[in-house]
MOPAC internal coordinates of N, CA, C and O (Angstrom, degrees):
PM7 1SCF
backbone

  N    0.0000 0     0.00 0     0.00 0    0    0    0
  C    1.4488 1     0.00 0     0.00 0    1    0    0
  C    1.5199 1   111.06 1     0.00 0    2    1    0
  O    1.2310 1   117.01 1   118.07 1    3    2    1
  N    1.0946 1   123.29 1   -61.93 1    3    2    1
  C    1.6700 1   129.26 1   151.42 1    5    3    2
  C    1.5320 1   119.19 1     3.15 1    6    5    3
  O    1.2310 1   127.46 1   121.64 1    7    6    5
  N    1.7808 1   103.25 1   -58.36 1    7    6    5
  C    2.0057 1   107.15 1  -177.39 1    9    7    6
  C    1.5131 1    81.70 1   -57.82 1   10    9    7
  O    1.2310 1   124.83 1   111.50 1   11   10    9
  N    1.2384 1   108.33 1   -68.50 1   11   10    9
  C    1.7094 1   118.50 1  -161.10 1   13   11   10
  C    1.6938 1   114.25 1   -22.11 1   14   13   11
  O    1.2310 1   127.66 1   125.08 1   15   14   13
  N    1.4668 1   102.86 1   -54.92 1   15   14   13
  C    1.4432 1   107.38 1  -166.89 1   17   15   14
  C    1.7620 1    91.79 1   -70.88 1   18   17   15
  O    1.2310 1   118.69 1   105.46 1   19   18   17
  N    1.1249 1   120.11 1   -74.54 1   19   18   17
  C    0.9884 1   119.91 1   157.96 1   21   19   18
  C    1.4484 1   123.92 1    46.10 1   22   21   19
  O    1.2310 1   139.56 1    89.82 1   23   22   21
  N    1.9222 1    79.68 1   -90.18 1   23   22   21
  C    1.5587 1   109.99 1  -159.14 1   25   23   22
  C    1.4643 1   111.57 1   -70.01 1   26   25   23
  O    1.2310 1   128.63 1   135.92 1   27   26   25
  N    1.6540 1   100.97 1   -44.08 1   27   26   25
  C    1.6828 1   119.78 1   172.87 1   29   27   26
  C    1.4716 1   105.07 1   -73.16 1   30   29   27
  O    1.2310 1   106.66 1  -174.69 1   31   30   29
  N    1.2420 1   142.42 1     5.31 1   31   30   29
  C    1.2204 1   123.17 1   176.54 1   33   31   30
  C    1.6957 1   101.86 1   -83.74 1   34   33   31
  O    1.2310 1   130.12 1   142.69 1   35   34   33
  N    1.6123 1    98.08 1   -37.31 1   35   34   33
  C    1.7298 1   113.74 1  -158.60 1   37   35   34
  C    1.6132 1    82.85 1   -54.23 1   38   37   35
  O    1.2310 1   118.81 1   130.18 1   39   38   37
  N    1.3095 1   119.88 1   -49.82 1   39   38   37
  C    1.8232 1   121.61 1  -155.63 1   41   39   38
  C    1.8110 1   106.21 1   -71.13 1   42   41   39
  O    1.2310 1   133.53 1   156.85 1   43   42   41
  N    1.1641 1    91.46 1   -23.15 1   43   42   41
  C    1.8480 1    99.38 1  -175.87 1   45   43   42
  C    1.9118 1   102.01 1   -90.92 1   46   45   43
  O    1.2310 1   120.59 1   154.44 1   47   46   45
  N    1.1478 1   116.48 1   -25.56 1   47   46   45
  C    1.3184 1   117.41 1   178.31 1   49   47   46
  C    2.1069 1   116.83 1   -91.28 1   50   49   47
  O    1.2310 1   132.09 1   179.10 1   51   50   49
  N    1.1041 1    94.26 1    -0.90 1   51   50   49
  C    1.7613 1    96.89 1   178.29 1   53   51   50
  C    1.6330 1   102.49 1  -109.19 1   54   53   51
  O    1.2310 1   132.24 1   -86.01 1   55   54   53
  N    1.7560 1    93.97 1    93.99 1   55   54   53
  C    1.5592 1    96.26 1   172.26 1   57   55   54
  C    1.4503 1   128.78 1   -56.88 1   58   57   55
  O    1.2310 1   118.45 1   156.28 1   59   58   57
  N    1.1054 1   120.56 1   -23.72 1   59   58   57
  C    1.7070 1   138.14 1   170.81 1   61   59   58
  C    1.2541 1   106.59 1   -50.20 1   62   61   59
  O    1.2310 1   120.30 1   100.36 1   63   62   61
  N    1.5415 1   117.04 1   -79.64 1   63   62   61
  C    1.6611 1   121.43 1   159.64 1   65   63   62
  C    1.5191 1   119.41 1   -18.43 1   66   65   63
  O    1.2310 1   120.66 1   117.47 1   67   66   65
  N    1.2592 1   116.35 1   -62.53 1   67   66   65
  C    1.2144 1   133.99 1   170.75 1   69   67   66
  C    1.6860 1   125.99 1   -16.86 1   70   69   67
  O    1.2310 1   138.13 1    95.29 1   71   70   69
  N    1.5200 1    82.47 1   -84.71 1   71   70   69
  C    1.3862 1   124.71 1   178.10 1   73   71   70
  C    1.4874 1    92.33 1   -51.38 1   74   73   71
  O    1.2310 1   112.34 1   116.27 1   75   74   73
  N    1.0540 1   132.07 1   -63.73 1   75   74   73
  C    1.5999 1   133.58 1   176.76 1   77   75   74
  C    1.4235 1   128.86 1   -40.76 1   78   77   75
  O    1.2310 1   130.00 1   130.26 1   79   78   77
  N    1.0572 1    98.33 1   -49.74 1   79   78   77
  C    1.8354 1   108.69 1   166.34 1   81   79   78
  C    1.4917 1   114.36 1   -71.25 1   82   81   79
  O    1.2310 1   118.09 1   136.62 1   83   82   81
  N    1.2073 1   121.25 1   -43.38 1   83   82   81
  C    1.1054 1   138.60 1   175.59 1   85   83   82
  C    2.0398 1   106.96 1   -31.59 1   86   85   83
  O    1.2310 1   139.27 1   104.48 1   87   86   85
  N    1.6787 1    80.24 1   -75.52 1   87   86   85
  C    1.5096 1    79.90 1   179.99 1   89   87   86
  C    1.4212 1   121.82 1   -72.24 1   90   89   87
  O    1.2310 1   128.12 1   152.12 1   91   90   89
  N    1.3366 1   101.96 1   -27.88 1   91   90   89
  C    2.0721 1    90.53 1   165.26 1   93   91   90
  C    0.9326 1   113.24 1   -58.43 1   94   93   91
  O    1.2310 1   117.22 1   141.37 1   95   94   93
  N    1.5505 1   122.90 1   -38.63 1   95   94   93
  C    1.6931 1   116.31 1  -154.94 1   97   95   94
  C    2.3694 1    89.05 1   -75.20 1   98   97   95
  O    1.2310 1   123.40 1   161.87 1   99   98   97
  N    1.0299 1   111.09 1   -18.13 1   99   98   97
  C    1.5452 1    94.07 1  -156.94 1  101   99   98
  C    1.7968 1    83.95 1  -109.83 1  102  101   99
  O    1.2310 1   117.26 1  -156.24 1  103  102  101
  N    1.5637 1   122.82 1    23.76 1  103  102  101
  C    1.4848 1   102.91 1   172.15 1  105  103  102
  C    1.7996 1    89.51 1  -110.89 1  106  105  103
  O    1.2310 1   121.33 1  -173.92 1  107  106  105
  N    1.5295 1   115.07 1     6.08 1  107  106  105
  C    1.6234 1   137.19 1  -166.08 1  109  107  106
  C    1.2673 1   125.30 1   -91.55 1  110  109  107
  O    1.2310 1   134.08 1   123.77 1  111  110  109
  N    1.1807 1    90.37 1   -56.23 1  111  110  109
  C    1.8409 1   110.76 1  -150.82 1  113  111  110
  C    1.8422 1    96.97 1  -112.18 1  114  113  111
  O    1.2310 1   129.83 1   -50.08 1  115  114  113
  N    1.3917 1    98.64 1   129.92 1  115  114  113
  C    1.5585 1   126.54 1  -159.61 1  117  115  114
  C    1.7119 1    86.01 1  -109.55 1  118  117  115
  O    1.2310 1   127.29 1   -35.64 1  119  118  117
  N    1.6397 1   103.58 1   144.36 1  119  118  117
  C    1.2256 1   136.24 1   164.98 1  121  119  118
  C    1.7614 1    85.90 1   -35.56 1  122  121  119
  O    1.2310 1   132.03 1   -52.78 1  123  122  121
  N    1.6053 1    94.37 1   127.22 1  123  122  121
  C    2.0581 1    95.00 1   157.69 1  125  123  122
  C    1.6836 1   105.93 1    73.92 1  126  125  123
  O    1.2310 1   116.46 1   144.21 1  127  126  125
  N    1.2515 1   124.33 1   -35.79 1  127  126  125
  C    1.4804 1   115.81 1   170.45 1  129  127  126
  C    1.6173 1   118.63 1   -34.04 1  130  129  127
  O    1.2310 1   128.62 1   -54.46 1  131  130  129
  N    1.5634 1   101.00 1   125.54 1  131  130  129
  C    1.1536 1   133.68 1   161.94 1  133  131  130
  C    1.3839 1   129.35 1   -62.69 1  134  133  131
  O    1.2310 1   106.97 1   -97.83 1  135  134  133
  N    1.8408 1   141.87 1    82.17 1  135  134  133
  C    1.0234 1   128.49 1   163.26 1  137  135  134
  C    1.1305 1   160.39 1  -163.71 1  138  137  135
  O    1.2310 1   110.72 1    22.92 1  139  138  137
  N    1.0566 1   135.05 1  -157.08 1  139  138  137
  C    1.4592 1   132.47 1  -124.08 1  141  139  138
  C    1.9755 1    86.34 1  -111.82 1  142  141  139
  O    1.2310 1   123.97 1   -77.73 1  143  142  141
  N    1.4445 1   109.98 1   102.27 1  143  142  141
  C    1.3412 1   116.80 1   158.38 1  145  143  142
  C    1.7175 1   126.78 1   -87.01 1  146  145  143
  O    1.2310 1   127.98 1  -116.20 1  147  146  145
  N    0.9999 1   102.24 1    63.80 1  147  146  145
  C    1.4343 1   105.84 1  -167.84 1  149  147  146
  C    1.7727 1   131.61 1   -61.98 1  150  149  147
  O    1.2310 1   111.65 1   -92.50 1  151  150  149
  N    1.0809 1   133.33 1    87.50 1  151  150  149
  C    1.8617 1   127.91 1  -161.42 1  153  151  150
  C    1.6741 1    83.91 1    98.77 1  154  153  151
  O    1.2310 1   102.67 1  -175.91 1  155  154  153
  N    1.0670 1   149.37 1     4.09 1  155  154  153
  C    1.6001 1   129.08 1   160.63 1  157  155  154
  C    1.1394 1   118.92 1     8.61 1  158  157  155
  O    1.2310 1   118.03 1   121.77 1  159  158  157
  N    1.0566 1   121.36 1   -58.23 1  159  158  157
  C    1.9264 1   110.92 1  -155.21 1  161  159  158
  C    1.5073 1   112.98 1    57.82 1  162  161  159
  O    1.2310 1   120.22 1    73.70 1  163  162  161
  N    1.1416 1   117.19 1  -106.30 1  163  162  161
  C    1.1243 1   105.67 1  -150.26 1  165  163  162
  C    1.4694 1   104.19 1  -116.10 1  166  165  163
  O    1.2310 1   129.61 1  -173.04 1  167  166  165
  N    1.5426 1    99.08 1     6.96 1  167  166  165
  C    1.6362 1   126.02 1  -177.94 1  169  167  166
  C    1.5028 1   131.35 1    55.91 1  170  169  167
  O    1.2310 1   126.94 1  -151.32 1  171  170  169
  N    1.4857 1   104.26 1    28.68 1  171  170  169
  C    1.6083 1   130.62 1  -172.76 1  173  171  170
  C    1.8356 1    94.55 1   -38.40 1  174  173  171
  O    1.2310 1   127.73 1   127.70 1  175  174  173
  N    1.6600 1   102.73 1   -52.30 1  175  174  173
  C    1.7057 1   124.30 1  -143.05 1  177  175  174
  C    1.9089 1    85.32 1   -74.87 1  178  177  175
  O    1.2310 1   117.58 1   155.55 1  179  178  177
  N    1.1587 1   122.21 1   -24.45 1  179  178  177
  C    1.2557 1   142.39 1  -162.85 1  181  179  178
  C    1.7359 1    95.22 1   -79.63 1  182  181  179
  O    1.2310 1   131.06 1   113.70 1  183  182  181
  N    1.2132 1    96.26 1   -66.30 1  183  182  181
  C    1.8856 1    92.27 1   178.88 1  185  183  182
  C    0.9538 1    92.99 1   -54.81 1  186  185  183
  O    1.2310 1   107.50 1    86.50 1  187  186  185
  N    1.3971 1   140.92 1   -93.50 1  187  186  185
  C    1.3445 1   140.52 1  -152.77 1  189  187  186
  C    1.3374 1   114.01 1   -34.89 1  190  189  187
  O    1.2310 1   106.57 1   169.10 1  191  190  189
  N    1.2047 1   142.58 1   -10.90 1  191  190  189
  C    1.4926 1   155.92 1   169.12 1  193  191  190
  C    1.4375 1    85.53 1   -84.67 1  194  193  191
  O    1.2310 1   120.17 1    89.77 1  195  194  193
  N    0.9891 1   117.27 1   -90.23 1  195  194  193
  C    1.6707 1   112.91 1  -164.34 1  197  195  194
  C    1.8672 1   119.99 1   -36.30 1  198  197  195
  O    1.2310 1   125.47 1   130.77 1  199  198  197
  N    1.8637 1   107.10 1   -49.23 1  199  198  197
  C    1.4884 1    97.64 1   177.16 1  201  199  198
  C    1.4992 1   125.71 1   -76.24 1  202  201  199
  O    1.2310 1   126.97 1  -167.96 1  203  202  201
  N    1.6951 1   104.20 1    12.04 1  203  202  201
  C    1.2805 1   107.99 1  -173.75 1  205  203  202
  C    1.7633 1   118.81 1  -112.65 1  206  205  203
  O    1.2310 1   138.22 1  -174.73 1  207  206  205
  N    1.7074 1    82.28 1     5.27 1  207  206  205
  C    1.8408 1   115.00 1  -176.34 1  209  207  206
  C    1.1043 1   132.82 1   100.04 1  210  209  207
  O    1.2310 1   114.24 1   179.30 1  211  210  209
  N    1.5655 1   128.52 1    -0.70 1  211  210  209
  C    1.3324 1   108.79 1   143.85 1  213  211  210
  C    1.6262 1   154.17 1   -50.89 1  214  213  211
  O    1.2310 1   123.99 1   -40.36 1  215  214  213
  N    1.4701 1   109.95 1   139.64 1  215  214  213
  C    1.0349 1   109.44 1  -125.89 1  217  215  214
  C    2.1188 1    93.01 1   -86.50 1  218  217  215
  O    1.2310 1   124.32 1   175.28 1  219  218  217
  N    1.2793 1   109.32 1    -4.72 1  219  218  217
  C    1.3778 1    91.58 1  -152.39 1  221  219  218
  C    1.9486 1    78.33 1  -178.14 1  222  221  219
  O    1.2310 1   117.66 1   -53.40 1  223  222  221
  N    1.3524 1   122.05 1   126.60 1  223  222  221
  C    1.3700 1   128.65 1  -170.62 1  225  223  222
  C    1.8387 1   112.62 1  -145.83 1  226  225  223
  O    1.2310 1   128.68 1   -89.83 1  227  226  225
  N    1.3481 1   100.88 1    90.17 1  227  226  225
  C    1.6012 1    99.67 1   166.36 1  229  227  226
  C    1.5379 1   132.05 1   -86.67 1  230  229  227
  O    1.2310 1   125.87 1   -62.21 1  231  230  229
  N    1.2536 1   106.33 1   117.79 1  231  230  229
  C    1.2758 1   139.46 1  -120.71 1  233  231  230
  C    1.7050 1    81.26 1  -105.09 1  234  233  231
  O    1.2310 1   107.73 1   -75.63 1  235  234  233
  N    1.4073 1   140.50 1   104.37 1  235  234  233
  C    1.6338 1   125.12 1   170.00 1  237  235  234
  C    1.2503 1    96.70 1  -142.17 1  238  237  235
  O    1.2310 1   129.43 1   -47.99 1  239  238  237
  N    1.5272 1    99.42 1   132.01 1  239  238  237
  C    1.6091 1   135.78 1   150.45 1  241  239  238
  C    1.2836 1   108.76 1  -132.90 1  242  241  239
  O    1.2310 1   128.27 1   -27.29 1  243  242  241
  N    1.8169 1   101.68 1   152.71 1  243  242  241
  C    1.2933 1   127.19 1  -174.68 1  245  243  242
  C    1.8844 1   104.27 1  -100.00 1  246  245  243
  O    1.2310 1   124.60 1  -163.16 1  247  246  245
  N    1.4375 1   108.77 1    16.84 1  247  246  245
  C    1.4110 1   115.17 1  -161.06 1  249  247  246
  C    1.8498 1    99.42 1  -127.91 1  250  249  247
  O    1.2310 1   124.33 1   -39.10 1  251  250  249
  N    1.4782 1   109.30 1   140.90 1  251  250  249
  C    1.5332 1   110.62 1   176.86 1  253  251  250
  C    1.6811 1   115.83 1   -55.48 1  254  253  251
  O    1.2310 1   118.21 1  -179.87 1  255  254  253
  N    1.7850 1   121.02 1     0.13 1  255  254  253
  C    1.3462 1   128.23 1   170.70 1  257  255  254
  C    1.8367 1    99.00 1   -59.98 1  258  257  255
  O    1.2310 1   120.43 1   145.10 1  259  258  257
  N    1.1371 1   116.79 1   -34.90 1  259  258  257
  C    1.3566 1   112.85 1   176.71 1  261  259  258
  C    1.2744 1   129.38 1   -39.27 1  262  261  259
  O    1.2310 1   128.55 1   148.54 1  263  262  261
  N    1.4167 1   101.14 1   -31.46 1  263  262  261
  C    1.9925 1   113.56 1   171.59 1  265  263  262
  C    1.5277 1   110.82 1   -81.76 1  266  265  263
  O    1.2310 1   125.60 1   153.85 1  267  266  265
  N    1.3823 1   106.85 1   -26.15 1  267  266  265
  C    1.6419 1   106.25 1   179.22 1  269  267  266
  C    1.5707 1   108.57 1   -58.90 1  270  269  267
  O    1.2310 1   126.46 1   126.14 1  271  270  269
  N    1.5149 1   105.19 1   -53.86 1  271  270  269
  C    1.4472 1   130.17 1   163.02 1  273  271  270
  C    1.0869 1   128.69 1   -11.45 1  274  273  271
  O    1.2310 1   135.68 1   124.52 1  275  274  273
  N    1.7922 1    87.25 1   -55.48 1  275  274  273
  C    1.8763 1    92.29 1  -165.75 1  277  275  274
  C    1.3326 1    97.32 1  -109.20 1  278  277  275
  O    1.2310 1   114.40 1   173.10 1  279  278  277
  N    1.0218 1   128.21 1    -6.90 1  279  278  277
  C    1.6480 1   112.45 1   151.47 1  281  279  278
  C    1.0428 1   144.49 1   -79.94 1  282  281  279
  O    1.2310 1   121.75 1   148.11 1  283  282  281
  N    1.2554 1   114.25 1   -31.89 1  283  282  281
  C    1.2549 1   136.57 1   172.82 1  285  283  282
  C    1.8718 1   116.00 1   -59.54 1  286  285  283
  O    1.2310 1   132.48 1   133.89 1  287  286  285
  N    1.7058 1    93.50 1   -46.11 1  287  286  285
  C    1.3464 1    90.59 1   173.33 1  289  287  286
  C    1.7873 1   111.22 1  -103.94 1  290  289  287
  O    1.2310 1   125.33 1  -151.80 1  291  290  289
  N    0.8646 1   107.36 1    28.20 1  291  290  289
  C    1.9012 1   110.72 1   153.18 1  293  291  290
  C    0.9403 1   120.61 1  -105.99 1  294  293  291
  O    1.2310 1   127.35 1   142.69 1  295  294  293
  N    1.8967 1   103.47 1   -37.31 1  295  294  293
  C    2.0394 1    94.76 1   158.85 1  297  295  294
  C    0.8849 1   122.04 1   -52.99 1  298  297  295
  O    1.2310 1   114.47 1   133.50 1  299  298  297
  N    1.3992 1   128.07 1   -46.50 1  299  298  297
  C    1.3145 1   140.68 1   173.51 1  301  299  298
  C    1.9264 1   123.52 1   -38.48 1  302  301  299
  O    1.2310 1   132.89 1   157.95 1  303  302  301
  N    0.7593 1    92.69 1   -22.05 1  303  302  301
  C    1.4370 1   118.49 1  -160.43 1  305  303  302
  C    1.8044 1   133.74 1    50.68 1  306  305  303
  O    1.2310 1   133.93 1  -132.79 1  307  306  305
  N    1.4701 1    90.68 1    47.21 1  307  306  305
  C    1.4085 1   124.42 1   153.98 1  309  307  306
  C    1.1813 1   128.54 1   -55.47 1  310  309  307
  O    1.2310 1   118.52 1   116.07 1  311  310  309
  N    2.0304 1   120.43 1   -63.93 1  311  310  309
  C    0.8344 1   147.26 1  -111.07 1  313  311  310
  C    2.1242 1   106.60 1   -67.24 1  314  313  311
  O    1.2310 1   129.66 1   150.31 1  315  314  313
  N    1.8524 1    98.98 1   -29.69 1  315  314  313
  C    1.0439 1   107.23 1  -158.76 1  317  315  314
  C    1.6936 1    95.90 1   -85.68 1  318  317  315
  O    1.2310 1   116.79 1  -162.80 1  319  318  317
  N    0.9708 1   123.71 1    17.20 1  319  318  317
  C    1.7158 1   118.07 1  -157.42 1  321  319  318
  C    2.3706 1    83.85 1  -135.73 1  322  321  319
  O    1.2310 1   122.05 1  -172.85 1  323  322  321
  N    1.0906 1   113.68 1     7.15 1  323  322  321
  C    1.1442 1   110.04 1   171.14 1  325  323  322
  C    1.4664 1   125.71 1  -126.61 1  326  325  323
  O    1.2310 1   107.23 1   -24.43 1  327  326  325
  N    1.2361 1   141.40 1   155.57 1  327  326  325
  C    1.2760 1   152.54 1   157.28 1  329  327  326
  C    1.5735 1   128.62 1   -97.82 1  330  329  327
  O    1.2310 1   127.29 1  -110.47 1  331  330  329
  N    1.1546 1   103.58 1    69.53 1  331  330  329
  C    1.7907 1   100.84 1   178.48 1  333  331  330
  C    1.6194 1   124.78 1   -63.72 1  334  333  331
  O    1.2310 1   127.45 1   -75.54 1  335  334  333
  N    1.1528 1   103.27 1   104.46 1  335  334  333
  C    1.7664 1   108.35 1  -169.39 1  337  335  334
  C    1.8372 1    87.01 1  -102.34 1  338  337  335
  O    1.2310 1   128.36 1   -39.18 1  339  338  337
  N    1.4456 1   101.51 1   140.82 1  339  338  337
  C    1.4791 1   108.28 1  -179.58 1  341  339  338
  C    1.9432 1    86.15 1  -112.21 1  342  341  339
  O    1.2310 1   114.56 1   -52.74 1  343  342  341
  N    0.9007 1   127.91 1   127.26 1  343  342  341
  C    1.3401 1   127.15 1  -171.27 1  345  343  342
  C    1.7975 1   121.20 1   174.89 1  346  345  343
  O    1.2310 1   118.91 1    24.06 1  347  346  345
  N    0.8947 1   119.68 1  -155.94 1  347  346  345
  C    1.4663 1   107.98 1   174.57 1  349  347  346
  C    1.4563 1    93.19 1  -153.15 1  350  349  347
  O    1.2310 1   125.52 1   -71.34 1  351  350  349
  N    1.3004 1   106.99 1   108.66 1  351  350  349
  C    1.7568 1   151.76 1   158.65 1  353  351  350
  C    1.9070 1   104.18 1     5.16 1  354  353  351
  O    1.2310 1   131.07 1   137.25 1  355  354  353
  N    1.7692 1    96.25 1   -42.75 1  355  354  353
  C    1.6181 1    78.53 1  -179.49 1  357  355  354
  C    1.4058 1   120.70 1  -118.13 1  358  357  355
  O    1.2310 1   131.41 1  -144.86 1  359  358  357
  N    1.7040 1    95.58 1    35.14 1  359  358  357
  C    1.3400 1   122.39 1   171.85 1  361  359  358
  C    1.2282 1   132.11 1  -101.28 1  362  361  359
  O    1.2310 1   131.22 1   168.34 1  363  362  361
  N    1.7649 1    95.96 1   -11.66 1  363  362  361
  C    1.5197 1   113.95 1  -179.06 1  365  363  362
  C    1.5390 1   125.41 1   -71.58 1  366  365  363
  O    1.2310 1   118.61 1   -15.81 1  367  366  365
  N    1.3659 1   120.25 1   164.19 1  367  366  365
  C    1.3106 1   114.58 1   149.68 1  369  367  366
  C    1.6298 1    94.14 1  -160.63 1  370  369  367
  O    1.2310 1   133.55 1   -51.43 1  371  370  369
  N    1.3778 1    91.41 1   128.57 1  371  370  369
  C    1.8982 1   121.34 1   175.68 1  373  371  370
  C    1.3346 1   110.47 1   -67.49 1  374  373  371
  O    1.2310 1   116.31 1   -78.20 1  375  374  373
  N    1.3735 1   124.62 1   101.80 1  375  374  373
  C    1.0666 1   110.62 1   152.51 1  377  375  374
  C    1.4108 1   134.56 1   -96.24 1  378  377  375
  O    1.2310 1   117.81 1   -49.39 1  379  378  377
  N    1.3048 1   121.77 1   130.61 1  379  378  377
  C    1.5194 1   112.45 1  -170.69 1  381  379  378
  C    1.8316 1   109.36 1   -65.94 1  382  381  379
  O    1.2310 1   120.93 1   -42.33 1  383  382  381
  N    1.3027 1   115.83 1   137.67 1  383  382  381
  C    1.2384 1   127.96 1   176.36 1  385  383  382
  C    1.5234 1   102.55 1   -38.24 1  386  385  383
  O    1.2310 1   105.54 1    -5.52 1  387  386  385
  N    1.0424 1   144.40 1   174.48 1  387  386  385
  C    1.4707 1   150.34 1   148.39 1  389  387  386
  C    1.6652 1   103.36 1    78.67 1  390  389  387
  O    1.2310 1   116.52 1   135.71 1  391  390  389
  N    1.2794 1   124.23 1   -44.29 1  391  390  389
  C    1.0394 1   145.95 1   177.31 1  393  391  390
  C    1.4965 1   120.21 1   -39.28 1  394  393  391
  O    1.2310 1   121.58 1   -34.18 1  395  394  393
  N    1.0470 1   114.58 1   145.82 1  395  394  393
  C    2.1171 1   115.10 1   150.30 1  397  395  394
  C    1.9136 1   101.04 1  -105.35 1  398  397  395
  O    1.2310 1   125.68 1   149.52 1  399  398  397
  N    1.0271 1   106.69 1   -30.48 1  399  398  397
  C    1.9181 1   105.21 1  -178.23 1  401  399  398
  C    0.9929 1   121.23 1   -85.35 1  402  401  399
  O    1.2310 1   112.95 1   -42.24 1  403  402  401
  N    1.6397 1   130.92 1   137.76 1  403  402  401
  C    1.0537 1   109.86 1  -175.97 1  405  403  402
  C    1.4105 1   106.20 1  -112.36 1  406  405  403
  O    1.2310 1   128.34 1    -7.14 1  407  406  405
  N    1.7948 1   101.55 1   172.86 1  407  406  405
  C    1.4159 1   102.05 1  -155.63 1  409  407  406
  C    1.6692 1   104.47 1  -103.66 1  410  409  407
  O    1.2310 1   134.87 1     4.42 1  411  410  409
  N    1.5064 1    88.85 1  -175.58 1  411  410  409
  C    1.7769 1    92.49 1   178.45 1  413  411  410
  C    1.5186 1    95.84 1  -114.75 1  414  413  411
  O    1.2310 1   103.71 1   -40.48 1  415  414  413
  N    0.9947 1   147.58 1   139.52 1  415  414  413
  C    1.3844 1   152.55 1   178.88 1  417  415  414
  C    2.0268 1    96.12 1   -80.15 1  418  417  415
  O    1.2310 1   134.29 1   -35.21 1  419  418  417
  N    1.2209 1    89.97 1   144.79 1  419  418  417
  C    1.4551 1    80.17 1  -169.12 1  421  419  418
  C    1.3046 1   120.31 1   -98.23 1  422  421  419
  O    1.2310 1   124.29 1   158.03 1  423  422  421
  N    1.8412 1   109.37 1   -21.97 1  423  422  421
  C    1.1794 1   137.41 1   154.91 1  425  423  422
  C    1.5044 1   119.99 1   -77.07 1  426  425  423
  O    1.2310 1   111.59 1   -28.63 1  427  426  425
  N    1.4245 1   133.45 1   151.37 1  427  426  425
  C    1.2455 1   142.15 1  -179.43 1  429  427  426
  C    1.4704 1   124.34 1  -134.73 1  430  429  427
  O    1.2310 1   114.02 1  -109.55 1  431  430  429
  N    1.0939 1   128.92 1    70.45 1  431  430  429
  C    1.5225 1   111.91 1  -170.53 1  433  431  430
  C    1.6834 1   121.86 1   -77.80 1  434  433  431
  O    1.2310 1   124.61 1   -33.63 1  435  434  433
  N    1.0951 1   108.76 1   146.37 1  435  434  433
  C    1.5361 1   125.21 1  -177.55 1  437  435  434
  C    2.0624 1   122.23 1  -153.99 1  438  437  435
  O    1.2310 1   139.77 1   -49.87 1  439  438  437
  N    1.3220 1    79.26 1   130.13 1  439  438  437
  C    1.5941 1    75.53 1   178.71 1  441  439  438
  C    1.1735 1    94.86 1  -133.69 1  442  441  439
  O    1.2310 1   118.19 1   -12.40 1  443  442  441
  N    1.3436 1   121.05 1   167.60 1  443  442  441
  C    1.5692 1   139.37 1   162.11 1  445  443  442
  C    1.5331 1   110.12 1  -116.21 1  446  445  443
  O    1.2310 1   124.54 1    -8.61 1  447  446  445
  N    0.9461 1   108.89 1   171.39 1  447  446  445
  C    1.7861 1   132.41 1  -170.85 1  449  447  446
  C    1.4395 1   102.23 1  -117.46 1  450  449  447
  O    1.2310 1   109.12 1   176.93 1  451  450  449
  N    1.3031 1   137.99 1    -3.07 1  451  450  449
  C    1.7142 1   133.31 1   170.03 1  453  451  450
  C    1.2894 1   109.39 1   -91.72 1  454  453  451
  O    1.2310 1   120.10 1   180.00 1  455  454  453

């Protein structure tokens, strides 16, 4: 767990990075948007969806960063506006709460490390 934190600290500690997503995610993400945090980690890209107004953010990694995830953003006081699926991404299927169908998230976040 250690590499893990680790690895997501380096991505949570480079304000440049940051700052970058930041403003994509808020030239993106619509009042109430639904989405799809896919490989999260530690789900930094996930808040930033949420403080920028999404409405509701499922949060999946196939990695023990998933607990960083969901603590971090329940301390936060996130926790109730997320779905932490510990699973592997192309194993999923979203179902919307209330629902029998499931949905397509309309948003997708992804970053790389190169």
């Amino acid at each position: 767990m250690s590499s893990i934190l680790d690895e997501h600290l380096g991505y949570v500690a480079d304000p440049v990075r940051l700052d970058r997503f930041r403003q994509a995610i808020a030239k993106t993400i619509q009042p109430g948007n639904r989405i799809a945090d896919v490989g999260c980690g530690s789900a930094i890209l996930g808040l930033l969806c949420l403080q920028a107004g999404a409405g509701h953010i499922d949060a999946i990694d196939s990695t023990a960063a998933i607990e960083i995830a969901r603590q971090s953003l329940t301390k936060a006081g996130w926790g109730e506006q997320v779905t932490f699926i510990h699973g592997k991404s192309f194993q999923m299927e979203l179902a919307q709460p209330g629902r029998r169908r499931h949905l397509r998230p309309r948003r997708l976040l992804a970053s790389t490390t190169d």
